[in-house]
MILO-832299 format. One record per atom (N, C-alpha, C): residue number from 1; residue in one letter; x, y, z. Coordinates in Angstrom, 3 decimals, m for minus. Example, Ala and Ser with C-alpha at 12.3 -4.5 7.8 and 13.67 -1.06 7.14 Angstrom:
<zapas>
ZAPA seq type     east    north       up
ZAPA   1    A   13.190   m5.690    7.800
ZAPA   1    A   12.300   m4.500    7.800
ZAPA   1    A   13.200   m3.300    7.800
ZAPA   2    S   12.850   m2.250    7.080
ZAPA   2    S   13.670   m1.060    7.140
ZAPA   2    S   12.900    0.030    7.870
</zapas>
This chain:
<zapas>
ZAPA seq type     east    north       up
ZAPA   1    X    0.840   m1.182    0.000
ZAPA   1    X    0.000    0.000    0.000
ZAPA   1    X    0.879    1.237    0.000
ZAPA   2    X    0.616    1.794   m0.930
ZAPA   2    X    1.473    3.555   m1.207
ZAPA   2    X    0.848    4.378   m0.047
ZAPA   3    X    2.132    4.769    0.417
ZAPA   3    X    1.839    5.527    1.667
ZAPA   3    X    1.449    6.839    1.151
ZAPA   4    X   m0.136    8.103    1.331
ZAPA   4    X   m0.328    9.238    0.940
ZAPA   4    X    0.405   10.309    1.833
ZAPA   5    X    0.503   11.389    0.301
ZAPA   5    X    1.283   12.521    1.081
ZAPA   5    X    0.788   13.273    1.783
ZAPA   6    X    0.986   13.730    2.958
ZAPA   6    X    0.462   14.712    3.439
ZAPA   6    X    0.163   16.107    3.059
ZAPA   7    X   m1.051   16.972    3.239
ZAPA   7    X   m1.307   17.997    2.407
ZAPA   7    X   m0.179   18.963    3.283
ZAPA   8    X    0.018   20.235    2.370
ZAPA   8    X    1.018   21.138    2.498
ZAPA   8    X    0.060   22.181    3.575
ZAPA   9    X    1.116   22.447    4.616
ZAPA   9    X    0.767   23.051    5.545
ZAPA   9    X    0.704   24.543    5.319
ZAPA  10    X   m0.560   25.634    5.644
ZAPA  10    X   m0.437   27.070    5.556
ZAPA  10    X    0.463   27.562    5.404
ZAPA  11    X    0.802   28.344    3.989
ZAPA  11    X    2.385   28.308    3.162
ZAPA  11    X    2.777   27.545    2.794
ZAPA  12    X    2.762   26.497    3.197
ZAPA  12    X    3.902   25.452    2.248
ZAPA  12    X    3.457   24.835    1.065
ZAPA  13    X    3.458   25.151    0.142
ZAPA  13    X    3.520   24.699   m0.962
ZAPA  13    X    2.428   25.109   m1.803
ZAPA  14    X    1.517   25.644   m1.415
ZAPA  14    X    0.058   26.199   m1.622
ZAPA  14    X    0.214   27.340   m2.158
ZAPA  15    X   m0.216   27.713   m3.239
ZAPA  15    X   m0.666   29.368   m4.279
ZAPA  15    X   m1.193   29.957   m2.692
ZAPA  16    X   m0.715   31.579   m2.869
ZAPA  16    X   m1.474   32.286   m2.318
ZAPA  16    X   m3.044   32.428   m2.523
ZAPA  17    X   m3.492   32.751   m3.465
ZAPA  17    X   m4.553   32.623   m4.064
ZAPA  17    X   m5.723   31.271   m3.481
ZAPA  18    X   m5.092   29.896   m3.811
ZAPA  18    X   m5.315   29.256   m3.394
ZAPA  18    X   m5.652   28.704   m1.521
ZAPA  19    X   m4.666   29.457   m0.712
ZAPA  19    X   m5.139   29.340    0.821
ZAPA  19    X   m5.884   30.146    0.772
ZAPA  20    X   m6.441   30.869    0.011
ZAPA  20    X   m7.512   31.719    0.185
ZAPA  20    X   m9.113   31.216    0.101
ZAPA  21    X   m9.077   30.114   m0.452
ZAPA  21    X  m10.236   29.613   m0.595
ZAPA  21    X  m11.064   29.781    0.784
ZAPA  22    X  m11.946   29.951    0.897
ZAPA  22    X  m12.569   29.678    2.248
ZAPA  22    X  m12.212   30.580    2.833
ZAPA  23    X  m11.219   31.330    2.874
ZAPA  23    X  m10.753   33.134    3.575
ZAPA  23    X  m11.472   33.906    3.578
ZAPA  24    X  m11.334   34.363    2.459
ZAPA  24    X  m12.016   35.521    1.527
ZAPA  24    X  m11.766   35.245   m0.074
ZAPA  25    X  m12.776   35.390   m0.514
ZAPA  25    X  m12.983   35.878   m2.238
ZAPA  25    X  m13.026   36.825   m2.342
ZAPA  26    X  m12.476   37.674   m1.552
ZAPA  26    X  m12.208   39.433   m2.245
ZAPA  26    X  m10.939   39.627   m2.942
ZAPA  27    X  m10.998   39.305   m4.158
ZAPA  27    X   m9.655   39.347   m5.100
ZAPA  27    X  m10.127   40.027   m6.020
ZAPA  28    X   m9.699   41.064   m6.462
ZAPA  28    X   m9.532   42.177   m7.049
ZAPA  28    X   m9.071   41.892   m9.157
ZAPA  29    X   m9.999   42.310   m9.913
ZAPA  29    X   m9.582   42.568  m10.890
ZAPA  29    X   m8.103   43.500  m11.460
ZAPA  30    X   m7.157   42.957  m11.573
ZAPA  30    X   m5.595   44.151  m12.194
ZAPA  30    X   m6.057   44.623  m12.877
ZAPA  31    X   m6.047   46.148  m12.855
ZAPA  31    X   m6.298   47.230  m14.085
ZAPA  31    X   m6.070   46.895  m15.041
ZAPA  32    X   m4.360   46.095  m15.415
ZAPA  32    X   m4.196   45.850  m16.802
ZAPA  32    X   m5.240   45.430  m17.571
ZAPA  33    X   m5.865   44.430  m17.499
ZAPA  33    X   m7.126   44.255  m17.911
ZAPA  33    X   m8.453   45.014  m18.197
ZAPA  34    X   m8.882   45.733  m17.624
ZAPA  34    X   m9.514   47.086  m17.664
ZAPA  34    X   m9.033   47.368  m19.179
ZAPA  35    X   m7.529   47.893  m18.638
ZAPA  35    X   m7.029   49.055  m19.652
ZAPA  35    X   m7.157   48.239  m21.087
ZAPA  36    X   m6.614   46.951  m21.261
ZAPA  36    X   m6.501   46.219  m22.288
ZAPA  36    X   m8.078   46.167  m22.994
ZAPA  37    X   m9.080   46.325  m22.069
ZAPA  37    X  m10.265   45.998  m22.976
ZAPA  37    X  m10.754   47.428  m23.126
ZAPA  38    X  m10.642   48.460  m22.121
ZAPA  38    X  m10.792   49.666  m22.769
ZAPA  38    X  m12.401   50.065  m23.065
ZAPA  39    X  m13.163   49.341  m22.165
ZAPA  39    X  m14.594   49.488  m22.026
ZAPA  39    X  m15.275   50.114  m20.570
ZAPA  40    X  m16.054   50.473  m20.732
ZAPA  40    X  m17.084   51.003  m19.659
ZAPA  40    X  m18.152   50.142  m19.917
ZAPA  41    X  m18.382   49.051  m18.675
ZAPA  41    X  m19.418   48.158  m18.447
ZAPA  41    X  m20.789   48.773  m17.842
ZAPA  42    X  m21.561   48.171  m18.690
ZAPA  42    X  m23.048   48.628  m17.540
ZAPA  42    X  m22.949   48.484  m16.158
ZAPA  43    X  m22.610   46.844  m15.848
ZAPA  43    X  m23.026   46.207  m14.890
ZAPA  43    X  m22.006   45.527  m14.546
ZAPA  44    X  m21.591   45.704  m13.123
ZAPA  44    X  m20.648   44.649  m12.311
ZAPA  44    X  m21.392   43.728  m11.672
ZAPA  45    X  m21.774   42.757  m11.642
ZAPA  45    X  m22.776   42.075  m10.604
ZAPA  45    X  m22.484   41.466   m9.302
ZAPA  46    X  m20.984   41.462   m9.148
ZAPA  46    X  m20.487   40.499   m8.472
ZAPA  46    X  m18.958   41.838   m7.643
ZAPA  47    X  m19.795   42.931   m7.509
ZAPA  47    X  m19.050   44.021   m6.937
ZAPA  47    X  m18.595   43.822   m5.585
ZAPA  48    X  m17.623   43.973   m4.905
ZAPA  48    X  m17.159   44.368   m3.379
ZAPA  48    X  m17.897   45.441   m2.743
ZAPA  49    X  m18.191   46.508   m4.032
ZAPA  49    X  m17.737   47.897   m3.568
ZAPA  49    X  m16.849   48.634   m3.527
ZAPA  50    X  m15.821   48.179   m2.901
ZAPA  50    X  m14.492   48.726   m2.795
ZAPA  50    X  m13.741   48.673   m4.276
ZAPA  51    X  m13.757   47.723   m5.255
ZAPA  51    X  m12.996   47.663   m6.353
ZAPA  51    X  m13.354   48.241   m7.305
ZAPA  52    X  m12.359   48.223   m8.515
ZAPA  52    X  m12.211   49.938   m9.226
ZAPA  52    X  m12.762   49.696  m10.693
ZAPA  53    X  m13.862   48.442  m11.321
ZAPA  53    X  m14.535   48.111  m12.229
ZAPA  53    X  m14.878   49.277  m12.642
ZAPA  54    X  m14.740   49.362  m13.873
ZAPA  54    X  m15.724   50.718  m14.453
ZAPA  54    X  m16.968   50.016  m15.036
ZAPA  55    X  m18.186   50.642  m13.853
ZAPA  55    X  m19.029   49.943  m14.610
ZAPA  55    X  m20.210   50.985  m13.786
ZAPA  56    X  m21.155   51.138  m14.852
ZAPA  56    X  m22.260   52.528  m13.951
ZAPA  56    X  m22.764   51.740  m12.724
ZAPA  57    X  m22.770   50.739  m13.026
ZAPA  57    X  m23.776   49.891  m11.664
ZAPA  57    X  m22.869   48.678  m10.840
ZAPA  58    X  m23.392   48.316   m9.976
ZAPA  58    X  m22.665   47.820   m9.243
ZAPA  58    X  m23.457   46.879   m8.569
ZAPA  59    X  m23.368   45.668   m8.153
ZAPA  59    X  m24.278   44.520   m6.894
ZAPA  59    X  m22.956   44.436   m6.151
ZAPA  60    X  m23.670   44.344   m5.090
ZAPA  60    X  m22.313   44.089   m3.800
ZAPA  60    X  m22.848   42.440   m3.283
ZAPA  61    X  m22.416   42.108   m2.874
ZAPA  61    X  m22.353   40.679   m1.896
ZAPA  61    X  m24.064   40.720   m1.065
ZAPA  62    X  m24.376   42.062   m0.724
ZAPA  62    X  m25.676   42.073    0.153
ZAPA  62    X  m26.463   42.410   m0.825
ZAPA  63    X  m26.030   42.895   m2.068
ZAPA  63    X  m27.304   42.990   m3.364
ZAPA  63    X  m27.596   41.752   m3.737
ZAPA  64    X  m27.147   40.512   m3.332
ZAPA  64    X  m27.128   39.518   m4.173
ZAPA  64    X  m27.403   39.498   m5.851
ZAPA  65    X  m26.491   39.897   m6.449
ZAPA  65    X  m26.430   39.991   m8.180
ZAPA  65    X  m27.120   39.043   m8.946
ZAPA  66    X  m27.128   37.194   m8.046
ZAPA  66    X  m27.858   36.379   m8.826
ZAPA  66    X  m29.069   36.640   m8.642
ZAPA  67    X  m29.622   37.477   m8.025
ZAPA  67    X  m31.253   37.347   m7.386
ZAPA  67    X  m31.789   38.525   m8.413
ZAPA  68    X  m30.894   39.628   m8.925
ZAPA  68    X  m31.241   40.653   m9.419
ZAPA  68    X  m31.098   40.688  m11.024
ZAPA  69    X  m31.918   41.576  m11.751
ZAPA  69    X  m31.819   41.300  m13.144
ZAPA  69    X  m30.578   42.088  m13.573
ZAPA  70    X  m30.035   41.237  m14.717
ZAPA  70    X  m29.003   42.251  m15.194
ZAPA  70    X  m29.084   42.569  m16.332
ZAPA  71    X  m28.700   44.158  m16.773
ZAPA  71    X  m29.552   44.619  m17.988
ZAPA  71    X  m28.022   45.260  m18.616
ZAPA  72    X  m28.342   45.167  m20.008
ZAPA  72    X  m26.352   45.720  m20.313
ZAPA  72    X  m25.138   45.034  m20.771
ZAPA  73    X  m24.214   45.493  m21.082
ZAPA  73    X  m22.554   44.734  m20.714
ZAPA  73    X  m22.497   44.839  m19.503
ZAPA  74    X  m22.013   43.218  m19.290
ZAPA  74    X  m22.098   43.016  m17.971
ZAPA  74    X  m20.305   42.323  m17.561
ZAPA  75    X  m19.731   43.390  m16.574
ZAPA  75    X  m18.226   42.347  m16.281
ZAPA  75    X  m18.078   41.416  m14.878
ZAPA  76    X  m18.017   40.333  m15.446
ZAPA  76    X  m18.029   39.572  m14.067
ZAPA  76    X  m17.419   38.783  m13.503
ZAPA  77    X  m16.534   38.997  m12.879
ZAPA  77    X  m15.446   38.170  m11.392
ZAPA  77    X  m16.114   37.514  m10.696
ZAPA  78    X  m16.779   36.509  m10.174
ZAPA  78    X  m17.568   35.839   m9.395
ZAPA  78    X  m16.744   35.318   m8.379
ZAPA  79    X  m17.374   35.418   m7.588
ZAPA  79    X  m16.453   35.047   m6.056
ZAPA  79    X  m15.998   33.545   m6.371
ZAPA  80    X  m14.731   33.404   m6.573
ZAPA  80    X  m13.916   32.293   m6.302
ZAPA  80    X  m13.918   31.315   m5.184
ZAPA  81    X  m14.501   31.699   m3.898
ZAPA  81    X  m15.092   30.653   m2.999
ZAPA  81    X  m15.655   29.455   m2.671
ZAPA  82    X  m15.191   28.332   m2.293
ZAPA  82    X  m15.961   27.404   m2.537
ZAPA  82    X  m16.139   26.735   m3.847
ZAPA  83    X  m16.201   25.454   m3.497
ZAPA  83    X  m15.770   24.167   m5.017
ZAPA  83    X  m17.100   24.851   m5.634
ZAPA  84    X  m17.147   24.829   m6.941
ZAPA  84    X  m18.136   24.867   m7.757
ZAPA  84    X  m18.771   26.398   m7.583
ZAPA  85    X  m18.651   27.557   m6.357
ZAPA  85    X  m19.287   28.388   m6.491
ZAPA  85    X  m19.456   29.173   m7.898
ZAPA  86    X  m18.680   29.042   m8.256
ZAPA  86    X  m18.853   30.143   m9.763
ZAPA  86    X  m19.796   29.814  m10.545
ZAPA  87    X  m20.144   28.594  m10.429
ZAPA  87    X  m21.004   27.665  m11.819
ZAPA  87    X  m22.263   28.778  m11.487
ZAPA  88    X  m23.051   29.298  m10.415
ZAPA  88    X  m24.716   29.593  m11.158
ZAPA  88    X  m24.165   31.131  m11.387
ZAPA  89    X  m22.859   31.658  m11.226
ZAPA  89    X  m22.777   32.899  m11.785
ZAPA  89    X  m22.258   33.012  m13.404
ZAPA  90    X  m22.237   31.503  m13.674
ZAPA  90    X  m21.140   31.533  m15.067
ZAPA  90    X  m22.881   30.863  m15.997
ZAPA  91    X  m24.123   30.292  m14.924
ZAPA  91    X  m25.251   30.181  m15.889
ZAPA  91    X  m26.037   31.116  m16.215
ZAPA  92    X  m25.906   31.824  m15.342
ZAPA  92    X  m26.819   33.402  m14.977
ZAPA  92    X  m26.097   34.129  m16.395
ZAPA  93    X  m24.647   34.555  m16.322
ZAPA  93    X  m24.081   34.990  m17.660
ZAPA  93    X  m24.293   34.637  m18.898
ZAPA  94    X  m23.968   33.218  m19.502
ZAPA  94    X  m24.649   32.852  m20.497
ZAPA  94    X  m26.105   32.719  m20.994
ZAPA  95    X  m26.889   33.090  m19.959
ZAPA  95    X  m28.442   33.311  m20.054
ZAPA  95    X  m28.293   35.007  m20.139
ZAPA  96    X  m27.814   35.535  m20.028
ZAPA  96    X  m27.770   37.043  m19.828
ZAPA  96    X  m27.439   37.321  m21.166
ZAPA  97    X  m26.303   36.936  m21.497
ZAPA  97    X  m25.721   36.987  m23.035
ZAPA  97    X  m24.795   38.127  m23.633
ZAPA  98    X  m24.783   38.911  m23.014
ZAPA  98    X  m23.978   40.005  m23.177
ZAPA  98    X  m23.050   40.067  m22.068
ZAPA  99    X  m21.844   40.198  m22.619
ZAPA  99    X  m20.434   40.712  m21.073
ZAPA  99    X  m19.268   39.757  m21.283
ZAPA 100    X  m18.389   39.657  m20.458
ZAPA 100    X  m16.803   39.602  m20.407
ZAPA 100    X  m16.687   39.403  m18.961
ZAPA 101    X  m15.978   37.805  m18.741
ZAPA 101    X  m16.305   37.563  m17.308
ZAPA 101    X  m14.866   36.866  m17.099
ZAPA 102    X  m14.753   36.678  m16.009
ZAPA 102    X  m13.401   35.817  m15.995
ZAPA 102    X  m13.807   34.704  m14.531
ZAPA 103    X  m12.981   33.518  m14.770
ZAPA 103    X  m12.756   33.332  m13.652
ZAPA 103    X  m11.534   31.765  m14.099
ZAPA 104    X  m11.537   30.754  m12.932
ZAPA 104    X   m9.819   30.104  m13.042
ZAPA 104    X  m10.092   29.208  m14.389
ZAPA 105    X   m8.540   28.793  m15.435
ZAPA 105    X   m8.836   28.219  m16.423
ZAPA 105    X   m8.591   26.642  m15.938
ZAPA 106    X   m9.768   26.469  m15.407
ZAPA 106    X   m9.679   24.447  m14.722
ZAPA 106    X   m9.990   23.913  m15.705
ZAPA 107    X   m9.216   23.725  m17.373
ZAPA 107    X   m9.493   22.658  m18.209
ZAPA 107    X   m9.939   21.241  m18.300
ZAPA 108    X   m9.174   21.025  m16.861
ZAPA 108    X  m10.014   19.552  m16.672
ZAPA 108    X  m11.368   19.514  m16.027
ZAPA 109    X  m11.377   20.245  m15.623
ZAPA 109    X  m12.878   20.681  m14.503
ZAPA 109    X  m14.434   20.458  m15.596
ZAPA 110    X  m15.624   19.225  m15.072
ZAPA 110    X  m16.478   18.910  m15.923
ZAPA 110    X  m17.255   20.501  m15.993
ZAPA 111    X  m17.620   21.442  m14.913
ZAPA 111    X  m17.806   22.931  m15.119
ZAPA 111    X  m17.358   23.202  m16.510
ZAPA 112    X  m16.084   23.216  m16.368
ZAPA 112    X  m15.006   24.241  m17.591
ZAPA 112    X  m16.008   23.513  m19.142
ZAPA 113    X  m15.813   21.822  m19.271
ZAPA 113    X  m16.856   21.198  m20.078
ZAPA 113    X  m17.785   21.335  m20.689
ZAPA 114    X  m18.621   22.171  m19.514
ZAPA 114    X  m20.487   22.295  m19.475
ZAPA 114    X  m20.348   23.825  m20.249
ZAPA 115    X  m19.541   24.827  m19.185
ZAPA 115    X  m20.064   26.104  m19.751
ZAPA 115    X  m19.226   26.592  m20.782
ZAPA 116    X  m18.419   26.657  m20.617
ZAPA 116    X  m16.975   27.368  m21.358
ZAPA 116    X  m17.385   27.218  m23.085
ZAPA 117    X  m17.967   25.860  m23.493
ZAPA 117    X  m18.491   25.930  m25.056
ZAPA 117    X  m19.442   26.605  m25.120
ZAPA 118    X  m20.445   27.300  m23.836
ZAPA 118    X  m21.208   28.139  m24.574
ZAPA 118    X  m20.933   29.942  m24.733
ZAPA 119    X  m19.971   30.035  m24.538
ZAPA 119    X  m19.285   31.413  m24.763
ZAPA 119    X  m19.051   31.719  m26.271
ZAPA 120    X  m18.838   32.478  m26.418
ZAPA 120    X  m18.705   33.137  m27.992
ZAPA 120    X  m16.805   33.574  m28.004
ZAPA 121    X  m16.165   33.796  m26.928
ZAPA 121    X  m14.775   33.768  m26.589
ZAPA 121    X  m14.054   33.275  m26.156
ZAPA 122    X  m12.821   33.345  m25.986
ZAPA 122    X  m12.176   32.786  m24.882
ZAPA 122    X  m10.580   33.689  m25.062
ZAPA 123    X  m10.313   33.927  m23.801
ZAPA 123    X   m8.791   34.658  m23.906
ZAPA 123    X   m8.164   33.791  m23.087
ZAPA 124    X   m7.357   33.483  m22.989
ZAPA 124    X   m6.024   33.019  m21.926
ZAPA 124    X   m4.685   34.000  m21.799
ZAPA 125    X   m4.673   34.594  m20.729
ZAPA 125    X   m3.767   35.692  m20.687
ZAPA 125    X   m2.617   34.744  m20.646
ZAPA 126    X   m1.175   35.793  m21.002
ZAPA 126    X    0.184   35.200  m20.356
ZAPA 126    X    0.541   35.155  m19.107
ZAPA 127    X    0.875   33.379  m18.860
ZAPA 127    X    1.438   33.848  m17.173
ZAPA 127    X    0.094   33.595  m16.482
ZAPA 128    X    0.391   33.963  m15.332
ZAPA 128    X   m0.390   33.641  m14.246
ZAPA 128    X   m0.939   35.029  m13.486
ZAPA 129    X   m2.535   35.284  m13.881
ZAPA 129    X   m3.133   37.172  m13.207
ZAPA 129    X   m2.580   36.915  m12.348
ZAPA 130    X   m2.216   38.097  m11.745
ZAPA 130    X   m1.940   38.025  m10.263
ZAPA 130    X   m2.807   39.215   m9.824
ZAPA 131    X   m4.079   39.303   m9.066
ZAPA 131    X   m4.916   39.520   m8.396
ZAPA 131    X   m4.635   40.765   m7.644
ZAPA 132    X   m5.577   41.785   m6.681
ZAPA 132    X   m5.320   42.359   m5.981
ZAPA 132    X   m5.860   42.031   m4.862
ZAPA 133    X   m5.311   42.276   m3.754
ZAPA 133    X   m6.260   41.316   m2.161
ZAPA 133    X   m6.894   42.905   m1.719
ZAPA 134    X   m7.694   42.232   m0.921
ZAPA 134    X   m8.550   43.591   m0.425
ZAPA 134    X   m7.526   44.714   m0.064
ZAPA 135    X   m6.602   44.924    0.885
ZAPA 135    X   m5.729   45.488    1.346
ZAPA 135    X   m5.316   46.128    0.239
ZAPA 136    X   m5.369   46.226   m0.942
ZAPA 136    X   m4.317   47.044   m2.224
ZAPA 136    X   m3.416   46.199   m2.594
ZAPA 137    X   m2.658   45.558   m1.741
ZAPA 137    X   m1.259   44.960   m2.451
ZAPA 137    X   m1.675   43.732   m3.417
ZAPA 138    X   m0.206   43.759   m4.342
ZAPA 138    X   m0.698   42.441   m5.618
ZAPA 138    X   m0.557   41.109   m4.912
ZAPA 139    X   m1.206   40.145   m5.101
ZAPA 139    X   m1.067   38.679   m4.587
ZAPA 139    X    0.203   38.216   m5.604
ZAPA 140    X    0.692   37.480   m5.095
ZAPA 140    X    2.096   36.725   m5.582
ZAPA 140    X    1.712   35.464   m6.449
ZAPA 141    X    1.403   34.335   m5.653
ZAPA 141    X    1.167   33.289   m6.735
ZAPA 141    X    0.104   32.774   m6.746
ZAPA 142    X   m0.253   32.959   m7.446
ZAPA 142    X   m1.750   32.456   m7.747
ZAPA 142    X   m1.704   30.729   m8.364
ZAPA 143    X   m2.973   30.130   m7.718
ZAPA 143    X   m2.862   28.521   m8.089
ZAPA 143    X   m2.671   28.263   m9.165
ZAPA 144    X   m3.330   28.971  m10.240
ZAPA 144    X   m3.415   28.934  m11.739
ZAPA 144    X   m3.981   30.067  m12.600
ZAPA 145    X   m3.849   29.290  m13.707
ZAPA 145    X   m4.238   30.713  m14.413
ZAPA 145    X   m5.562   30.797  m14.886
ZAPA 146    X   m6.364   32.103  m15.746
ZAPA 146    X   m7.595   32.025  m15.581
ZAPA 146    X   m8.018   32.351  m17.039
ZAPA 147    X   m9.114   32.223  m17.371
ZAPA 147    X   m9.857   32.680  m18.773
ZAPA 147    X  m10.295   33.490  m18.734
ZAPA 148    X  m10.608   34.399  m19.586
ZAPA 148    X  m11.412   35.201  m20.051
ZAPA 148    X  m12.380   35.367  m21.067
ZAPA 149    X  m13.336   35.304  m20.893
ZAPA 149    X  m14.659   34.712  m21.790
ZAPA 149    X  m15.525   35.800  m22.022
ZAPA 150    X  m16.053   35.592  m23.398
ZAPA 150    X  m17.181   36.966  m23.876
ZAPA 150    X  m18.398   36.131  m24.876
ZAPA 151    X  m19.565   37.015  m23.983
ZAPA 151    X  m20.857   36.348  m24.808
ZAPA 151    X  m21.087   37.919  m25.391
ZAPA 152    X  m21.855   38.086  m26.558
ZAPA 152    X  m22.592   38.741  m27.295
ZAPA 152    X  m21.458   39.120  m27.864
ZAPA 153    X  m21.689   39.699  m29.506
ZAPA 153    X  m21.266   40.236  m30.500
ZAPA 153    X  m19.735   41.161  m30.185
ZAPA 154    X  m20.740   42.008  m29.317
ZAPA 154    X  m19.644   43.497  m28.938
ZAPA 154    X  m18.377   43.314  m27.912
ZAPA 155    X  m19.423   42.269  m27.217
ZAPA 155    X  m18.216   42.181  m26.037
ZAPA 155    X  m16.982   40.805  m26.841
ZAPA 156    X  m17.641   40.169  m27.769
ZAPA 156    X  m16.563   39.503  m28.110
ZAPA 156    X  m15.759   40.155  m29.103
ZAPA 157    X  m15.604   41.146  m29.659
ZAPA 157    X  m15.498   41.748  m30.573
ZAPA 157    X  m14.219   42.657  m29.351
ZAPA 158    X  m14.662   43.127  m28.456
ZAPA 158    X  m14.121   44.192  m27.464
ZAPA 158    X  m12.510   42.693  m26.576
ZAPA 159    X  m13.034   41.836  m26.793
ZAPA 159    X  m11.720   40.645  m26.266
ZAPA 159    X  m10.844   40.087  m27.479
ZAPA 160    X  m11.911   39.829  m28.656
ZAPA 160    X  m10.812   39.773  m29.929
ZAPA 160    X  m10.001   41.033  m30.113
ZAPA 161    X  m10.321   42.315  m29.755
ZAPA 161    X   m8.903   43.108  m30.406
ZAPA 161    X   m8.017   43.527  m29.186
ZAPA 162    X   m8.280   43.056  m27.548
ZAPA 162    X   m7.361   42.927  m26.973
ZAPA 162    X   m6.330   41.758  m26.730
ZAPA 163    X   m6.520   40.723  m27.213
ZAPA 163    X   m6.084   39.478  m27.515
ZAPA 163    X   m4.652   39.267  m27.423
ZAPA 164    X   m4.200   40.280  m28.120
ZAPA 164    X   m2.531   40.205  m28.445
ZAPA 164    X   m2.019   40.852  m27.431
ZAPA 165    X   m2.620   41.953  m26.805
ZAPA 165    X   m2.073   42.686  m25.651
ZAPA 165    X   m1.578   41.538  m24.219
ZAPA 166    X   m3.158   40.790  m24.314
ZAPA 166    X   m3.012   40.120  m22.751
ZAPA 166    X   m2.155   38.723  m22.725
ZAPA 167    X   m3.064   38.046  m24.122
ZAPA 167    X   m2.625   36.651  m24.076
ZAPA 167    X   m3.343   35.860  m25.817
ZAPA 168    X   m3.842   34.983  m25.790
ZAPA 168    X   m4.361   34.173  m26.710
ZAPA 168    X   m5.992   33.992  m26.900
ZAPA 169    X   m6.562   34.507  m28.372
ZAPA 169    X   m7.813   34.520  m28.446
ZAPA 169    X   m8.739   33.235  m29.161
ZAPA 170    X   m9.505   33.080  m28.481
ZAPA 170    X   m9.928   31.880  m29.473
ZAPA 170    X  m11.585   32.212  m29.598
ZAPA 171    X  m11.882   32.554  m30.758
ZAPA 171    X  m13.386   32.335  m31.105
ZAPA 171    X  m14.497   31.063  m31.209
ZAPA 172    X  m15.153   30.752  m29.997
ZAPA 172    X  m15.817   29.451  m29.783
ZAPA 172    X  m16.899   29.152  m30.972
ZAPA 173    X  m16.515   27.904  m31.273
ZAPA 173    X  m17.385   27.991  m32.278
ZAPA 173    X  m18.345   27.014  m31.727
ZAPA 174    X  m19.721   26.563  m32.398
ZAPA 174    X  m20.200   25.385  m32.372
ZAPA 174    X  m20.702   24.426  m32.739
ZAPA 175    X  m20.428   23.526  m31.903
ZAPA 175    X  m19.974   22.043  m32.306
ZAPA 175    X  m21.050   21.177  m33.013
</zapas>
């Protein structure tokens, strides 16, 4: 019998990003991104408050964003918390149909499977985002790296011509 390894103790060996699970999901969009897409969003749905989205509207954590309609380009970070949390913010989006959302690129993940073909985009930046934590400062290593995905016309249109800036564009087609 193969003896199992023991998991890596707080710091050791673990993405910053990653001991965060279960912490806090207040991780912060990097401007670079912003700047690279170079849009003013209707709608943030999945707002802190505190973070610097340009977007006229905003849901905070006590607006609950899934409960509320969303009308617009919509940009959306969904709290990273918890196995699977992202999935009813990544169904809510593709039912919405318009916007530019990001969250981690888990290729193997049956999620990544289900939703990711129904996007009209896909970006994969270079490297690994590195995040902002509530506090201002940049997070260091992040577990992995993440996608960037666009439903409707404009907003995919608004990730195809930042493409070369961030990372790699791929237009989803279907199957």
């Amino acid at each position: 019998m193969q003896k199992q390894p023991h998991p890596p103790r707080k710091g050791q060996g673990m993405s910053e990003l990653k001991m965060g699970i279960g912490e806090t999901d207040e991780w912060y969009t990097p401007r670079e991104i912003f700047d690279a897409l170079n849009v003013h969003f209707d709608l943030d749905p999945c707002s802190s408050g505190k973070d610097r989205v340009p977007a006229a509207n905003k849901y905070t954590k006590d607006m609950s964003g899934l409960d509320r309609p969303w009308d617009g380009m919509v940009w959306m970070n969904p709290p990273f918390g918890g196995r699977n949390g992202h999935v009813p913010w990544l169904r809510k989006f593709v039912y919405h149909g318009n916007g530019i959302g990001l969250c981690r690129a888990y290729t193997s993940a049956e999620w990544f499977h289900v939703w990711m073909p129904h996007m009209d985009g896909l970006l994969f930046p270079r490297g690994k985002t590195k995040f902002i934590k509530a506090d201002g400062t940049v997070g260091k290593s992040p577990s992995s790296g993440i996608v960037i995905f666009s439903k409707g016309k404009q907003a995919t249109e608004i990730l195809s011509n930042c493409g070369t800036k961030l990372g790699m564009f791929f237009e989803v087609k279907e199957c």
